[in-house]
N, C-alpha and C positions, 0 to 999 in steps of 0.2 A: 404472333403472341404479344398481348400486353407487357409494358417494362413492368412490374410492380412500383418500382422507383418515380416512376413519372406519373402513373396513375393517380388522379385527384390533386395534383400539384399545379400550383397559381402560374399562369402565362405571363411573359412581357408584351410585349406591341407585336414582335416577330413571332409570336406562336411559341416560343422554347421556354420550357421548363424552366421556372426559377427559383424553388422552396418557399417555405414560408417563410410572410419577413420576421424581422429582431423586434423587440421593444425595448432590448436593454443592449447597445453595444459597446458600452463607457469600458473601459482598461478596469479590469479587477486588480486588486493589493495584493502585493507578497505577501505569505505567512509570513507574522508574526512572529519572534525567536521568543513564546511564552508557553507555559504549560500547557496540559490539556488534560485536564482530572478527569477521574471516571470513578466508578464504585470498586474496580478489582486491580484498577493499575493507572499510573499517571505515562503520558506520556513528556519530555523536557528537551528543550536542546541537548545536543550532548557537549560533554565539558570534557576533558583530561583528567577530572575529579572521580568520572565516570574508569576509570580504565582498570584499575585493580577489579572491581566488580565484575566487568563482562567479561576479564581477561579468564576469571577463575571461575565465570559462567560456562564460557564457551569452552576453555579445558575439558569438561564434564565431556563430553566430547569426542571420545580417546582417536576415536575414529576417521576424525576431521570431515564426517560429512556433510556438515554444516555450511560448510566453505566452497564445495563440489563447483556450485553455478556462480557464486559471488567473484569480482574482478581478482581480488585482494584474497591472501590468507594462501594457506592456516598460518597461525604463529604458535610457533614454542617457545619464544624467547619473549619475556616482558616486556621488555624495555623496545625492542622492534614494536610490538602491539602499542605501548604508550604513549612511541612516536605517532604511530599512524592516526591515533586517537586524537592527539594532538591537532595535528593538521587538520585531519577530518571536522573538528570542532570549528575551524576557520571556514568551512564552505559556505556558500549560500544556495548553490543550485547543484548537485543537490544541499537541502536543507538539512544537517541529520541532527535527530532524537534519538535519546535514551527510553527504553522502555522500564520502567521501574513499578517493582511489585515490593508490596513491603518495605520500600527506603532500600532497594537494591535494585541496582539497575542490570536487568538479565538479556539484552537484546537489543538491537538499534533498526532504526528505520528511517527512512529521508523523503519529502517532497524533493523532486525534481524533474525538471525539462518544465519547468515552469512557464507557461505564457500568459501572462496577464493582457496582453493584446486581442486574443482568441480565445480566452478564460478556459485555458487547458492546463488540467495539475496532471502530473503522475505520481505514484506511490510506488517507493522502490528501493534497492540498495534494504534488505530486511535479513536481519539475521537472528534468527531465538535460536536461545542455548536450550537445550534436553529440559529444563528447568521453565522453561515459559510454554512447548511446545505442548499444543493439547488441550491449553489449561484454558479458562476462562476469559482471564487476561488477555492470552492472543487472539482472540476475537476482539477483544473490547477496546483496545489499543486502534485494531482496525475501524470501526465504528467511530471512535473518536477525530482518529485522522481524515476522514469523510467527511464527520460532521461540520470539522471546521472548514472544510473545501466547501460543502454546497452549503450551508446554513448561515457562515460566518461571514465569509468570502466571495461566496454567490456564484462561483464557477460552474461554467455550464458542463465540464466533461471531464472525470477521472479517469487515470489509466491506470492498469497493469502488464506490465512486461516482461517474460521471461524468457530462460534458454528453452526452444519445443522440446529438449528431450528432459525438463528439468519435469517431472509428471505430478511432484507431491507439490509444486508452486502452481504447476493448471489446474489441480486439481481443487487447492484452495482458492482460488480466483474464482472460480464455478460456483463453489460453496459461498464464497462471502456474495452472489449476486452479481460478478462481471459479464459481460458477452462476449463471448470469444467471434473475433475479427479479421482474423487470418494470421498466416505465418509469412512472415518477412524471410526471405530467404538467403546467405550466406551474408546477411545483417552486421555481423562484425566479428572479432576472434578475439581469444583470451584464452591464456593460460596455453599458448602453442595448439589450438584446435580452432575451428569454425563452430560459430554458432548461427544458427536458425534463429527468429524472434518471435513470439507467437505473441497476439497483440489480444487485450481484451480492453473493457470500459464499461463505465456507471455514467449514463445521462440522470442531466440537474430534472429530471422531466421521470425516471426511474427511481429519484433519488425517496419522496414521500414515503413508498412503498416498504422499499427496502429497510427507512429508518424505522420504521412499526415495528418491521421483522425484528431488526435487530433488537430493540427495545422489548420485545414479546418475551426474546432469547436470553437474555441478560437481566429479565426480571430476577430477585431471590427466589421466588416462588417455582422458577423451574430448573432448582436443584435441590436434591435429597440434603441429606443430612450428612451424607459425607461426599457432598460439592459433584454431584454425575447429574449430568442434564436429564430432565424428566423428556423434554422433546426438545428433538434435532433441530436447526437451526434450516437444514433442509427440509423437514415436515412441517414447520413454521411457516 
């Protein structure tokens, strides 16, 4: 049976399969520590300026299942949260952002595993409070973070990573246009369990397609008058 993988793929001297070449292999730039506007929500580094807001985001919460697959959390205590905010605002890989709707920041999010060697970003460490979950913004926040990986930055390959059994983060992964890549198996532990790693990605080669979509989805035009998508972002 044919590989499919090898079929139509360029030879060296020896006969063996060697892909297509590069015409760009130069080291791509770290993001940026600068915003990233959009029409329904900015995305910003995150500051310690940040931390009353998410703190009384993510309280919304009662239930702490926000926290279920993240390393970190829940906190009931502010000043533990303000710490961690703190520091967290010191990283660089991961990079984290505040997601702010309104001049409120409800949510954070990080580039990390960064290689500008091999121009591979991931998008990870995400956490929306009840308050950003659903809404337009969380879509658009995502779209922005893309934007500035393949458009900005020129990176050939985004990731998504989560816990396999975490199903409402595969299942958005699916929805924002990742391919799912397989599951990495007893990957790492947290919080006293083993986790599985289920691995997805947006090629810079995927990426035209998908910004249309998004762009389609995020028009004003496909939402009512009181803000419910006219069509699905999957039917897009």
């Amino acid at each position: 049976m044919t590989d499919p993988l090898i079929t139509g793929q360029r030879l060296n001297a020896l006969g063996q399969p060697i892909g297509l070449p590069l015409e760009d292999t130069a080291p791509r730039q770290t993001p940026p520590r600068t915003a990233m506007v959009g029409r329904y929500c900015s995305v910003v580094p995150l500051s310690v300026d940040h931390s009353d807001d998410l703190y009384a985001a993510f309280r919304q919460d009662s239930e702490d299942r926000i926290w279920t697959y993240l390393p970190n959390g829940p906190y009931h205590d502010f000043a533990a949260f303000r710490a961690w905010v703190q520091d967290a605002a010191t990283w660089s890989d991961p990079l984290m952002h505040a997601i702010k709707v309104d001049g409120h920041a409800l949510g954070h999010a990080s580039y990390l595993r960064i290689s500008p060697a091999s121009a591979s970003i991931e998008v990870g460490f995400i956490n929306l409070s009840p308050a950003l979950q659903r809404s337009r913004a969380a879509t658009e926040f995502q779209y922005l973070m893309m934007a500035r990986a393949f458009d900005e930055l020129r990176y050939r390959r985004y990731e998504w990573k989560c816990d396999a059994l975490n199903a409402p983060s595969r299942k958005a992964a699916q929805r924002l246009g990742f391919a799912y890549e397989g599951t990495f198996r007893q990957a790492t532990h947290y919080k006293g369990r083993n986790r599985d790693t289920a691995w997805f990605s947006i090629l810079d080669s995927e990426w035209p397609a998908l910004k249309a979509r998004f762009e389609r989805w995020l028009a004003p035009e496909n939402f009512d008058s009181k803000g419910y998508q006219i069509q699905s972002l999957a039917r897009i």
